[in-house]
N, C-alpha and C positions, 0 to 999 in steps of 0.2 A: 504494500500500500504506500502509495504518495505522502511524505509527510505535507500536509501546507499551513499548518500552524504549530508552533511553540509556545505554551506560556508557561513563566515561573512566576506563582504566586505567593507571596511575602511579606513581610511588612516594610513598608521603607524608614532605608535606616539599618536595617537587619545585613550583617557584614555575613552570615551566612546563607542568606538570600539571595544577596550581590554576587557573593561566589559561583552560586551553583548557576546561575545568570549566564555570568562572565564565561566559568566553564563551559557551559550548551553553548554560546555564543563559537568557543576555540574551535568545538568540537564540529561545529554547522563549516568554520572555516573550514577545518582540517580536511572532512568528507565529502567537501565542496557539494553541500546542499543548502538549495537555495528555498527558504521558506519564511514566514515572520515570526520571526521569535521577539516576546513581547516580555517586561518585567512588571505583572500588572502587583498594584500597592493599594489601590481602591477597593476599600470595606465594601461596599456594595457590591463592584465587580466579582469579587472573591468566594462571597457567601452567597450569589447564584451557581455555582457550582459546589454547593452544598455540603464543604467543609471547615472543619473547624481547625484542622494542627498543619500550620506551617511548616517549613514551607511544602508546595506543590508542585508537582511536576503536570502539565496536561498536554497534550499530544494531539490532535486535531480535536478540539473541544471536548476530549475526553483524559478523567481524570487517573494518572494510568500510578500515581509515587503521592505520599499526603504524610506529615509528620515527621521526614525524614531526611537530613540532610544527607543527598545523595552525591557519591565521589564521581571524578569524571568518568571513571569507570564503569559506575552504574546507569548513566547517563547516558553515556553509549551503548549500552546494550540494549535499554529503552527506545533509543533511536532505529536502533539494529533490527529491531523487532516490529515496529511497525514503519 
């Protein structure tokens, strides 16, 4: 499957949110795919995807990592996978 969205949901401000960000960012460079990868920070946005423990990983509008700060290595497999 095509990825065509990224989002990491977080709080901003959150140096472990930025990371795993920053990381899926490296990681879109590295694999040269081209998709939008978004670092949403809005309460509102965040909680129509119907969680509560940051941060989050979502993958074409689907919640696929929640509570866990993920290494780039997990990151990638995530990507790997869909």
């Amino acid at each position: 499957m095509e990825i065509k969205s990224i989002k990491i949901l977080g709080r901003d401000g959150c140096r472990n949110c930025s990371t795993m960000f920053q990381n899926t960012m490296d990681i879109l460079a590295e694999k040269n795919i081209a998709c939008d990868c978004q670092h949403v920070t809005d309460l509102q946005q965040i909680m129509a995807y119907g969680v509560m423990s940051l941060p989050c990983l979502v993958i074409n509008d689907k919640v696929v990592s929640y509570g866990k700060i993920l290494s780039k290595a997990d990151i990638e497999k995530f990507i790997e996978v869909n």
